[in-house]
C-alpha positions as CSV (number, residue, x, y, z in Angstrom):
1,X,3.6,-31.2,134.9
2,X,5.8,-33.4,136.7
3,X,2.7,-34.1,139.0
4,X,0.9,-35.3,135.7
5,X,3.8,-37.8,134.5
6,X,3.8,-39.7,138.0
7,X,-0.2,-40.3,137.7
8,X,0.4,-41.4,134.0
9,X,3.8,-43.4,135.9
10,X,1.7,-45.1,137.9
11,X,-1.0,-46.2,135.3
12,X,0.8,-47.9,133.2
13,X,2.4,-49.6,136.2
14,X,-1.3,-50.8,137.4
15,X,-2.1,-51.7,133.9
16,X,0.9,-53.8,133.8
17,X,-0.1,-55.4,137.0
18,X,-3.5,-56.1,135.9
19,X,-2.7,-57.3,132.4
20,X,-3.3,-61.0,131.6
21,X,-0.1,-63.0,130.3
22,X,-0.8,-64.8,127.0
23,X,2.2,-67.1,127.4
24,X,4.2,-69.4,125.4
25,X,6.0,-72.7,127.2
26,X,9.4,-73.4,125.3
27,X,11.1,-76.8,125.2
28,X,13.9,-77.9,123.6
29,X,16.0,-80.6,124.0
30,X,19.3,-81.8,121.4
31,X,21.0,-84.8,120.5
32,X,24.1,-83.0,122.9
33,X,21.8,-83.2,125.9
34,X,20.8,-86.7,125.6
35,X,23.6,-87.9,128.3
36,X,22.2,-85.4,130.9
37,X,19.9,-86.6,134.3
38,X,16.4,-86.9,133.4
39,X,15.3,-83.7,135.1
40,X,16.3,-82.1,131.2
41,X,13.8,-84.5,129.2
42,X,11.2,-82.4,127.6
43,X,8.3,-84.0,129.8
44,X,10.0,-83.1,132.4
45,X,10.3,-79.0,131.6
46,X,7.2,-79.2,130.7
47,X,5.5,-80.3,133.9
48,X,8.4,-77.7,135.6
49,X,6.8,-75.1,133.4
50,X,3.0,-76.0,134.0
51,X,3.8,-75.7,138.0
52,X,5.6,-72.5,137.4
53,X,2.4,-71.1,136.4
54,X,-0.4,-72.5,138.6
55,X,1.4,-69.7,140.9
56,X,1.4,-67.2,138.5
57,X,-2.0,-65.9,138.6
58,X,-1.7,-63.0,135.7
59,X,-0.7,-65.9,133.2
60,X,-2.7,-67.9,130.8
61,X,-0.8,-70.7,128.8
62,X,-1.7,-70.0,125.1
63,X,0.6,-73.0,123.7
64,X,3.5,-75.5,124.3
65,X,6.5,-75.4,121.8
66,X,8.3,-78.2,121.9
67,X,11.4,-78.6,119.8
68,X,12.6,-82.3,120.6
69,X,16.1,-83.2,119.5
70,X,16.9,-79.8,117.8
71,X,20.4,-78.0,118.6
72,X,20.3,-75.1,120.4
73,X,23.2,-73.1,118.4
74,X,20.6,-71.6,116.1
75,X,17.2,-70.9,115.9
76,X,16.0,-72.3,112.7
77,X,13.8,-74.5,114.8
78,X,10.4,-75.8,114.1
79,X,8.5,-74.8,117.0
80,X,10.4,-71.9,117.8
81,X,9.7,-70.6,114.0
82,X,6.1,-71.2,114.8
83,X,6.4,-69.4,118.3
84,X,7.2,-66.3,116.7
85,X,5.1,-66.6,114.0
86,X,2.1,-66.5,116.5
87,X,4.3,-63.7,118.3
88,X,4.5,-61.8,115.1
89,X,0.8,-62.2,114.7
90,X,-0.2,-61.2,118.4
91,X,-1.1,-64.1,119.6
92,X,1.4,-64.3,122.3
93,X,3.2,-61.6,124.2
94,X,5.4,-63.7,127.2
95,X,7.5,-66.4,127.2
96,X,8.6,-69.0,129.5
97,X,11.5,-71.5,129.5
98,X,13.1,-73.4,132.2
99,X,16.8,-72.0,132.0
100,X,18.5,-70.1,129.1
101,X,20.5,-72.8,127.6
102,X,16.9,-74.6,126.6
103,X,16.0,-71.3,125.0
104,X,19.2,-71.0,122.8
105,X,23.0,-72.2,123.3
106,X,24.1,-69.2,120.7
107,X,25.6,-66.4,122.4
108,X,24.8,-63.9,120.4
109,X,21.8,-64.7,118.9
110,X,20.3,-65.2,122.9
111,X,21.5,-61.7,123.8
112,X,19.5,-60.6,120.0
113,X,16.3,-61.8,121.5
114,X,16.8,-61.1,125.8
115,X,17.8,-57.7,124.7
116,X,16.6,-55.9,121.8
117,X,14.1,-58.4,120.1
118,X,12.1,-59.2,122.7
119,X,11.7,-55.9,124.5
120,X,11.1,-53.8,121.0
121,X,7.9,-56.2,120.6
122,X,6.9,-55.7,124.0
123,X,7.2,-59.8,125.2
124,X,7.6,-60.9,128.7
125,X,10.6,-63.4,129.5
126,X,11.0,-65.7,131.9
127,X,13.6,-68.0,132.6
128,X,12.3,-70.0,135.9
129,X,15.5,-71.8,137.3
130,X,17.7,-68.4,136.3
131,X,15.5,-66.2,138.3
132,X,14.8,-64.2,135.5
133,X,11.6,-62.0,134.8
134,X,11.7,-59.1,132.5
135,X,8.4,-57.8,134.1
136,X,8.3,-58.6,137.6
137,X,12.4,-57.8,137.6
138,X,13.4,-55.7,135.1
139,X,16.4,-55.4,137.2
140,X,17.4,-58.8,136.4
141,X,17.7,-58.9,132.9
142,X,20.2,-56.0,133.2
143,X,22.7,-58.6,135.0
144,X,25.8,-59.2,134.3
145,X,25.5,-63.1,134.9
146,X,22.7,-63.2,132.1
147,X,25.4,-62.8,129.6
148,X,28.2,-65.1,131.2
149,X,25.3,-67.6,131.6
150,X,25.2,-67.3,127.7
151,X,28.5,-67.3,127.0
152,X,29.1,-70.4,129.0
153,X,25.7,-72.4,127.6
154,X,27.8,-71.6,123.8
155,X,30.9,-72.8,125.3
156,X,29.4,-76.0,126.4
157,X,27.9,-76.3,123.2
158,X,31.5,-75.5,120.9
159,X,33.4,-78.1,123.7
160,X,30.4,-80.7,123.0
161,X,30.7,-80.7,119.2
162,X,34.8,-80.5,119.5
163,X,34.8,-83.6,121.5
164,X,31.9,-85.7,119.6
165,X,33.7,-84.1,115.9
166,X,36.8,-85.8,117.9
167,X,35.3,-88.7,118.4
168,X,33.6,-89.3,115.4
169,X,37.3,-88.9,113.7
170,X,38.9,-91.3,116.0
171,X,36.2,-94.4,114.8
172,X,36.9,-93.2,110.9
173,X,40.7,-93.5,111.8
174,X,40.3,-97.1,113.4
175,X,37.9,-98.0,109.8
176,X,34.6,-97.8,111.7
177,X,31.8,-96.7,109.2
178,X,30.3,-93.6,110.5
179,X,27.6,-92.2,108.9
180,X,23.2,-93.1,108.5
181,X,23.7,-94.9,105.3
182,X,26.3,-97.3,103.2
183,X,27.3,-96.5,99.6
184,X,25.3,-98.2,96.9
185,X,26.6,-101.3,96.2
186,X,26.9,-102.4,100.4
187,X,24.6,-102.4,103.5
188,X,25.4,-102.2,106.8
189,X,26.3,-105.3,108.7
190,X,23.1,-106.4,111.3
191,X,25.9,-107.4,113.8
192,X,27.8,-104.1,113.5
193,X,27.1,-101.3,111.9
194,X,30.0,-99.4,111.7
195,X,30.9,-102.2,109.2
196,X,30.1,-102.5,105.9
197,X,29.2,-106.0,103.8
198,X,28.3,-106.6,100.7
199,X,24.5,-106.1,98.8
200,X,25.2,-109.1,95.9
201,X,22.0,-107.2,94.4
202,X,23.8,-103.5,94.1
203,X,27.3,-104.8,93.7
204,X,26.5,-106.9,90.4
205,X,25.1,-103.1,88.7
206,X,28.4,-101.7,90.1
207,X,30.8,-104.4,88.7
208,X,29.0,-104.3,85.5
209,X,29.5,-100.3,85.7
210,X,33.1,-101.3,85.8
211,X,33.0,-103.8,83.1
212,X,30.8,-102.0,80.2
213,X,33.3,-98.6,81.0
214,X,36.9,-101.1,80.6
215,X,35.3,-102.7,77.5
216,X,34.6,-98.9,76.2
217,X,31.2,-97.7,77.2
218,X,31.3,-93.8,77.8
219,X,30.1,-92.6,81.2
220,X,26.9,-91.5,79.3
221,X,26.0,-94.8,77.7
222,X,26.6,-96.4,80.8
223,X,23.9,-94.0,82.5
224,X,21.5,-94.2,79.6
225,X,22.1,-98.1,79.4
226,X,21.4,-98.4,83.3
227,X,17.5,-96.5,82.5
228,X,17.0,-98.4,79.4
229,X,17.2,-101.4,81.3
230,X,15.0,-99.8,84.5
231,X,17.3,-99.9,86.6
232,X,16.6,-97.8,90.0
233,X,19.4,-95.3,90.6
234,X,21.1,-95.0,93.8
235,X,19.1,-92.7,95.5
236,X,15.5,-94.4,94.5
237,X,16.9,-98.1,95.5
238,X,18.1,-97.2,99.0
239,X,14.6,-95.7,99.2
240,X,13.1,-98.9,97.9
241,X,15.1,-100.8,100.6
242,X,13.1,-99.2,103.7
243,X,15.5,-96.3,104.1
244,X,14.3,-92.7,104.6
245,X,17.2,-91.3,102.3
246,X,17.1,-87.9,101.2
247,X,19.4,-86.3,98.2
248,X,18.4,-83.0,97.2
249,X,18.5,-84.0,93.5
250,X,16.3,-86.6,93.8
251,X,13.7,-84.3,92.5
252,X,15.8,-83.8,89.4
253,X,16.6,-87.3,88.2
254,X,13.0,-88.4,88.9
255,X,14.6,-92.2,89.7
256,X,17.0,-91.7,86.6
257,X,20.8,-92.5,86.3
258,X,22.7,-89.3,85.6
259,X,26.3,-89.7,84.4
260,X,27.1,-88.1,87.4
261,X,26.7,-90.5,89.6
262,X,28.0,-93.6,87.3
263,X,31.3,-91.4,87.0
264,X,31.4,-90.8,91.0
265,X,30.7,-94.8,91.4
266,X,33.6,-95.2,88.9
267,X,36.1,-93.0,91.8
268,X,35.0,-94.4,94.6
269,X,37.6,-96.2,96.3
270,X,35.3,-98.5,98.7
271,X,34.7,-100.7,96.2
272,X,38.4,-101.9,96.5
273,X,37.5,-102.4,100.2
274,X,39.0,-99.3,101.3
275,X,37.0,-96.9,103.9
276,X,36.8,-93.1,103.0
277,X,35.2,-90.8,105.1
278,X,35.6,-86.9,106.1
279,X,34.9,-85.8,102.3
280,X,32.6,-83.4,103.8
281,X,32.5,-81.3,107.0
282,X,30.0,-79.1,109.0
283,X,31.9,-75.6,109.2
284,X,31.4,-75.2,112.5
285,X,28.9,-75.5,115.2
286,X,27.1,-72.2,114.8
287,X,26.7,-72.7,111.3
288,X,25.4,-76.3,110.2
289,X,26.5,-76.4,106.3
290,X,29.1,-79.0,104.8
291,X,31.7,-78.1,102.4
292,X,33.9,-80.4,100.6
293,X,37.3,-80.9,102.3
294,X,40.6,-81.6,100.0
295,X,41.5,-85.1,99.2
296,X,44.7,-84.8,102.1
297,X,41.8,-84.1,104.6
298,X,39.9,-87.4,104.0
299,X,40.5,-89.8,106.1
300,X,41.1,-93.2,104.2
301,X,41.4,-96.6,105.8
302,X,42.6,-99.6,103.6
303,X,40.9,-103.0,104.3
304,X,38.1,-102.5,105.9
305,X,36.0,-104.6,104.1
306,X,34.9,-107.1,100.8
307,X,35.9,-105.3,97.7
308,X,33.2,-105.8,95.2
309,X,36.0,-104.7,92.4
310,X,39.7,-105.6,92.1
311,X,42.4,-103.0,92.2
312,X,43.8,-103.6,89.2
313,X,40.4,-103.1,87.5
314,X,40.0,-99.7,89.3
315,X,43.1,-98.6,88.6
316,X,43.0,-99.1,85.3
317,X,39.8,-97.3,85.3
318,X,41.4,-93.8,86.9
319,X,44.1,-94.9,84.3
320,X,41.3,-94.0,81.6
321,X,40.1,-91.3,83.6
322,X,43.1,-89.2,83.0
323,X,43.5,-90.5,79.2
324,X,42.6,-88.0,76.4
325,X,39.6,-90.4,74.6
326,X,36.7,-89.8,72.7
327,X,33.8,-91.8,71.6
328,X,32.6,-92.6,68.2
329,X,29.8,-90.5,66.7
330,X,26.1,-92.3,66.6
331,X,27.9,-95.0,68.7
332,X,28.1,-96.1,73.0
333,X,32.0,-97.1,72.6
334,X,35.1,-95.6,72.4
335,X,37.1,-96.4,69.7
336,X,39.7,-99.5,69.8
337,X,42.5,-97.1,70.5
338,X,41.2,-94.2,72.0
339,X,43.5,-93.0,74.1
340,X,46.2,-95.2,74.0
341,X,48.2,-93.7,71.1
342,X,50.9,-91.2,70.7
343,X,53.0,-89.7,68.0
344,X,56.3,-91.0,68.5
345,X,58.4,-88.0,67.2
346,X,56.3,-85.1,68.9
347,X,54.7,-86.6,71.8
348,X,51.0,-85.3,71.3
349,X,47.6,-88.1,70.7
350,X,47.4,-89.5,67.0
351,X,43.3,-88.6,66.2
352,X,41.6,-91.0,63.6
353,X,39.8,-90.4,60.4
354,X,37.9,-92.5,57.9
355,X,38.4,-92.8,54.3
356,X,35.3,-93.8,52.2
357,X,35.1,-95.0,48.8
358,X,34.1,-96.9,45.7
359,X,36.1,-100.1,46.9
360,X,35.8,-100.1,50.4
361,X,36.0,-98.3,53.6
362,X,39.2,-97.6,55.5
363,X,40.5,-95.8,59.0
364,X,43.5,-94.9,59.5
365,X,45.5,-92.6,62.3
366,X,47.3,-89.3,62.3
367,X,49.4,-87.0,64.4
368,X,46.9,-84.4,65.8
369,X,49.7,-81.4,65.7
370,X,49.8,-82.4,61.9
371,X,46.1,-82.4,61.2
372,X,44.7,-79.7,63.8
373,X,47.8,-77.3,64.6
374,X,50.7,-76.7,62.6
375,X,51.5,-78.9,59.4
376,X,55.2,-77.8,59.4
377,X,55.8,-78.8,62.9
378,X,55.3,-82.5,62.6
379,X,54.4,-85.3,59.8
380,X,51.3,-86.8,59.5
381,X,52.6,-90.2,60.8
382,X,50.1,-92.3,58.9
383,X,49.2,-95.4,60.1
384,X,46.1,-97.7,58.8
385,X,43.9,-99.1,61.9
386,X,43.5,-102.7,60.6
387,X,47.2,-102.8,60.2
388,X,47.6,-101.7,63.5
389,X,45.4,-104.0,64.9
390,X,47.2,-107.1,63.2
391,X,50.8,-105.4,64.9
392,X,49.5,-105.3,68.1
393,X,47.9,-108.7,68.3
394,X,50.7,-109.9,67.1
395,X,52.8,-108.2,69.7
396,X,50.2,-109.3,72.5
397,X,50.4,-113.0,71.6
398,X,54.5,-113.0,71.8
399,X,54.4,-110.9,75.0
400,X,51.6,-113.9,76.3
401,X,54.2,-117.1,75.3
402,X,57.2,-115.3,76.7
403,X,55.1,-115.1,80.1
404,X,54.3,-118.9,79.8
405,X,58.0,-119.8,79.4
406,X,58.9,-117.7,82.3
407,X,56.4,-119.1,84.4
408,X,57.7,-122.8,83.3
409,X,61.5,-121.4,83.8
410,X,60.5,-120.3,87.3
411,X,58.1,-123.2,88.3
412,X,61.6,-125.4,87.6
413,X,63.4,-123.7,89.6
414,X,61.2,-123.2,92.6
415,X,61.5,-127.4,92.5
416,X,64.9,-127.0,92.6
417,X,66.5,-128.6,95.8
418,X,68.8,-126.0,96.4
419,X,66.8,-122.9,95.9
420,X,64.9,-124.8,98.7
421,X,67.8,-125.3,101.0
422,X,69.1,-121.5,100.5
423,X,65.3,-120.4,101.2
424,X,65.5,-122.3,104.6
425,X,69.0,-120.6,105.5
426,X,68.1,-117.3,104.5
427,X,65.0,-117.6,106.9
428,X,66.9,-119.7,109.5
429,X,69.2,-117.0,110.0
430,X,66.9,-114.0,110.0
431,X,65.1,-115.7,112.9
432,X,68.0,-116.2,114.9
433,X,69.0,-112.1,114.4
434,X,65.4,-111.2,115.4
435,X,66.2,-112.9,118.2
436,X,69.4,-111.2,118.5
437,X,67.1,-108.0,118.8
438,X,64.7,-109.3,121.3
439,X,67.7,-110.5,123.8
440,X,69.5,-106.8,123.4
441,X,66.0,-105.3,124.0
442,X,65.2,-107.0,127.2
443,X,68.9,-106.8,128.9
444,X,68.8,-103.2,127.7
445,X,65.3,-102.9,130.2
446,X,66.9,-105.2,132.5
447,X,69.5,-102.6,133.6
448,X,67.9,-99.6,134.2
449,X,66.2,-101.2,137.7
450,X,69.6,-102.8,138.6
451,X,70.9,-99.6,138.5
452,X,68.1,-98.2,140.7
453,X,68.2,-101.0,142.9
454,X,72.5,-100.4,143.8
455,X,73.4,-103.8,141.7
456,X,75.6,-101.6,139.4
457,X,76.6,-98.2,139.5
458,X,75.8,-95.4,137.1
459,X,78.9,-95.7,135.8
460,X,78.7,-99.9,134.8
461,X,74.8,-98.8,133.7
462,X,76.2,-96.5,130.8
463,X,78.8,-98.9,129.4
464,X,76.9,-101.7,129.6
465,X,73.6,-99.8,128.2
466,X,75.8,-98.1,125.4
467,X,77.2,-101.9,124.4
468,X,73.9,-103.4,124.3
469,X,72.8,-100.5,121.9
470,X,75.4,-101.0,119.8
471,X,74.2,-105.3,120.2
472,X,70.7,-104.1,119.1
473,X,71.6,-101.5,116.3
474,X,73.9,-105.1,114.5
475,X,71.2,-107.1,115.2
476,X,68.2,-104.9,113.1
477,X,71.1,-104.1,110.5
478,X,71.2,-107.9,110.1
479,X,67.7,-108.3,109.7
480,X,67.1,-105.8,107.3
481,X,70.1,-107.3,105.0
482,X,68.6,-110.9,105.0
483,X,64.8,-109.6,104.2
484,X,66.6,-107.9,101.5
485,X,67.8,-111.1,100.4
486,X,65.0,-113.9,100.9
487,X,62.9,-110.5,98.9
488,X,65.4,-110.8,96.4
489,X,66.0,-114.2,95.7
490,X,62.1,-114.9,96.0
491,X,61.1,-112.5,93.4
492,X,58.8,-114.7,90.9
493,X,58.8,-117.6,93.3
494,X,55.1,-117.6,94.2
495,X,53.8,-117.1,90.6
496,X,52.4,-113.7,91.9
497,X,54.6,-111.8,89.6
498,X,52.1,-109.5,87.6
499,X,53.8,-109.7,84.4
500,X,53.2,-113.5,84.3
501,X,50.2,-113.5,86.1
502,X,48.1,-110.4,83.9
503,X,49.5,-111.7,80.3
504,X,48.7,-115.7,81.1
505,X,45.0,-114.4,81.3
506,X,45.3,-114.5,77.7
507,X,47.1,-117.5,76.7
508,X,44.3,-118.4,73.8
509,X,44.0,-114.7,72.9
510,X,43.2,-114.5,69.1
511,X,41.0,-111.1,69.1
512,X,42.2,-107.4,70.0
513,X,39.7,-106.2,72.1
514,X,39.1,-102.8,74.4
515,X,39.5,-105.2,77.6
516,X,42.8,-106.5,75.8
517,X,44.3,-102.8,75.5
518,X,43.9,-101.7,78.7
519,X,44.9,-104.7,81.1
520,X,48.0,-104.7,79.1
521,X,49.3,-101.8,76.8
522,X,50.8,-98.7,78.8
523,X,51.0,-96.2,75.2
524,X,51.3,-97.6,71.5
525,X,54.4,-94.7,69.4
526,X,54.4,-94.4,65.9
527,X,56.9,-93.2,64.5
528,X,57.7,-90.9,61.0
529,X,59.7,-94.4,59.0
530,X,56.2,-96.2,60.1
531,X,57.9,-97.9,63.1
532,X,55.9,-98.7,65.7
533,X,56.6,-98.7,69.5
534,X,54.5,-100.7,72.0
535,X,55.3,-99.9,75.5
536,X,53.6,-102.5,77.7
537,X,52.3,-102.5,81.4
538,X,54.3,-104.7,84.1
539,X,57.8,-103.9,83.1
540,X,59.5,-103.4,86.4
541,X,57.7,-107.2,87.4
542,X,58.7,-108.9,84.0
543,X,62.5,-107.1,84.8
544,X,62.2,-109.5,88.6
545,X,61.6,-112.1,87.2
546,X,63.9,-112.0,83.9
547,X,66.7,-111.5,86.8
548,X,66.0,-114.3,89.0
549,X,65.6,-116.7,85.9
550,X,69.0,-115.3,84.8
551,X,70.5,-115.9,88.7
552,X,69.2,-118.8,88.5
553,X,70.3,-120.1,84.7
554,X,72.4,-122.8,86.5
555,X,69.3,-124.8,87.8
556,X,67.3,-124.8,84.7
557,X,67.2,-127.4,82.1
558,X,67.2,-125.7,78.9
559,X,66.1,-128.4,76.9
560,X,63.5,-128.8,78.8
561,X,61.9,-125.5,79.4
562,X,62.9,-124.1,76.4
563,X,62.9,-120.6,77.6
564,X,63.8,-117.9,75.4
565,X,65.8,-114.8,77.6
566,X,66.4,-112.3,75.3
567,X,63.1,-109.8,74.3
């Protein structure tokens, strides 16, 4: 018997020497390779690999699979797919790569194939510059440097993406655009294109975004507006720019405006000019997928470039955002008030309703704990919407000529030659105290060599490095009191003061309009004795400027500005 099994023994091992090798040649090189010598370009393995053979007698190349610029942490890889697939259907039965980081950098997965995978389907591998043969040296593939090789080809590959992941969030950091493409509404710049400028053709749909949603427009009306006009969405107009931009909901829109994407335009902060990136990251090397990271996580840089919409128009936007409104039925807009009224004695949203009848039509407001929840717990609060509207105007056009009269009070006494003269002090003497700090700084530096040097002793360097200190500590304290000051005393002096400036904008304002409400009005109260409370944006700048007019009541000329100080 045992006679028998070494004849059968030594048949297979003759028909294993005589068989004929129908051999696959694997290339693969990835972005992470790209700074390595030249000897790693895929020509180049592929000529190593044609030479290998020529001295291989018992092997025929069947195919080259080349997998050019693919990552070698997992194998969901073109070519290698198709390699299998021919494996799978016996077309193949060895193959050949030049080392085993250009068949895989994934430790595990590698060992999968080398191991088990491989040797259950009865394939030859060879690794030429590893010295590894799984026919010709069995031996070899039983190593213990085949598995170290692996796990030092993944750890190349984990310290590769660490460092480039590293890099990548050092140039977000410093407000370098990373990424293949520019949010709608900017292009990259031709002379650098980590920096972002400005497409006028894209940025007038996205301010008019902005504008139709202040003046009212739902997020849906903006979206079906946008396709009733043929306007390309996002995704189709980057396409129709000569950019080979994928979204995988492209398919779904069919070149369409969702309201999706109108409200993620209406978030975005780089349309104030500010630079967000990081919102998504790869979970790790191994495993290619993003996720989306928590708003702390993102990395946001102010400044970076032209803001196609001003802040205060975006921040009253989020404002809306978080407001409880609701548009009319069969109409685009919100209604007048929508969101911006509260009942004064329980605190929740006043809803409105419409009266019809013989004589006329009518709307008119009531509390919402009243009409939906509990009739006992609060009033209904009543309040007709034309009336309102005539209240509020009213209110808006007396809130605009106080702010003219301020700005006249303040323009006065900005002329004034002694507001001036104290401007010039105040400044005078915070120069000299920054110098102060300067001249501490550099003895303080001074002393430290002289004391190395043997010019003073320890002793003298302490003292005189402890009185310096104490020089340099005065000195900031100093500085810090007078820009207190020249802030103080200069509140409302450059006619920035937003209480002026945002209320002057409507100096001939004889219409209450959507835009009106929400540049100006904070919440409108009514109360249960039909009271109405009208709290309005831009209190703490109209308080600056009400106390420097009143600091400053000595310089003005009341009968010429005229200016009225109580409110």
């Amino acid at each position: 018997m045992l006679a028998v099994n070494n004849v059968q023994m030594k048949d297979c091992k003759q028909a294993v020497k005589n068989k004929i090798w129908q051999a696959a040649l694997y290339v693969r090189l990835s972005r992470e390779d790209g700074d390595k010598e030249e000897s790693d370009s895929v020509i180049n393995q592929k000529e190593l690999l044609q030479q290998y053979v020529v001295f291989e007698p018992d092997i025929i190349v069947h195919d080259v699979y080349m997998d050019d610029g693919w990552s070698g942490t997992n194998f969901e890889r073109p070519e290698f797919i198709r390699m299998m697939s021919d494996i799978r259907n016996g077309e193949l039965d060895c193959v050949i790569v030049k080392d085993l980081s250009r068949f895989g950098r994934n430790y595990i997965d590698v060992g999968q194939y080398i191991e088990k995978i491989f040797p259950l389907m009865n394939i030859r591998f060879i690794s030429v510059t590893d010295n590894l043969d799984s026919v010709k040296n069995p031996q070899t593939m039983n190593n213990i440097i085949v598995p170290f090789k692996n796990l030092i080809n993944d750890e190349y590959c984990r310290d590769i993406s660490n460092k480039v992941r590293s890099s990548l969030d050092m140039k977000r950091k410093q407000g370098k655009h990373i990424g293949s493409f520019a949010c709608y509404g900017y292009k990259k710049d031709p002379d650098d294109h980590n920096h972002l400028v400005i497409d006028d053709e894209a940025a007038e749909i996205v301010r008019d975004i902005f504008k139709w949603y202040i003046s009212g427009m739902s997020v849906l009306s903006i979206a079906q507006k946008l396709n009733s006009m043929g306007i390309p969405n996002p995704s189709t107009y980057k396409k129709m720019q000569g950019l080979h931009y994928k979204n995988r909901y492209e398919k779904m829109s069919s070149g369409k405006w969702p309201d999706s994407s109108v409200r993620r335009i209406l978030g975005n902060q780089m349309y104030i000019g500010n630079l967000v990136q990081g919102i998504l990251k790869v979970k790790s090397y191994k495993v290619q997928v993003t996720q989306r990271q928590e708003k702390d996580d993102w990395i946001i840089v102010e400044n970076t470039h032209e803001p196609i919409i001003s802040k205060a128009d975006f921040e009253a936007v989020q404002e809306l955002f978080a407001r409880n409104t609701r548009k009319a039925p069969v109409m685009t807009k919100v209604y007048l008030f929508s969101g911006f009224m509260k009942c004064g004695d329980c605190g929740r949203s006043m809803i409105r309703k419409e009266h019809h009848h013989a004589y006329g039509d009518y709307a008119y407001y009531v509390c919402s704990t009243h009409a939906k929840i509990d009739k006992t717990a609060c009033s209904k609060h009543t309040t007709r919407a034309d009336k309102l509207e005539k209240i509020v105007l009213s209110s808006i056009q007396t809130q605009v000529a106080l702010a003219v009269d301020m700005d006249e009070a303040i323009r006065s006494i900005n002329a004034n030659e002694k507001t001036n003269k104290e401007s010039v002090r105040l400044n005078t003497m915070l120069e000299q105290a920054k110098s102060e700090v300067e001249k501490a700084e550099l003895i303080i530096c001074d002393l430290y060599p002289d004391w190395k040097a043997g010019v003073i002793s320890k002793e003298e360097y302490m003292k005189l490095k402890q009185r310096f200190e104490i020089q340099k500590e005065n000195a900031l304290n100093k500085v810090c009191d007078l820009q207190k000051k020249i802030g103080e005393s200069g509140k409302g002096q450059d006619g920035s003061n937003q209480f002026i400036k945002n209320f002057m904008k409507y100096r001939n304002i004889d219409k209450l309009t959507r835009e009106v409400i929400v540049a100006l009005i904070e919440m409108i109260y009514v109360y249960e004795d039909k009271n109405i409370k009208i709290v309005f944006k831009y209190q703490n700048p109209f308080r600056e400027a009400m106390e420097y007019i009143e600091n400053n009541q000595d310089l003005l000329e009341r009968e010429q500005t005229g200016i009225i100080l109580e409110t």
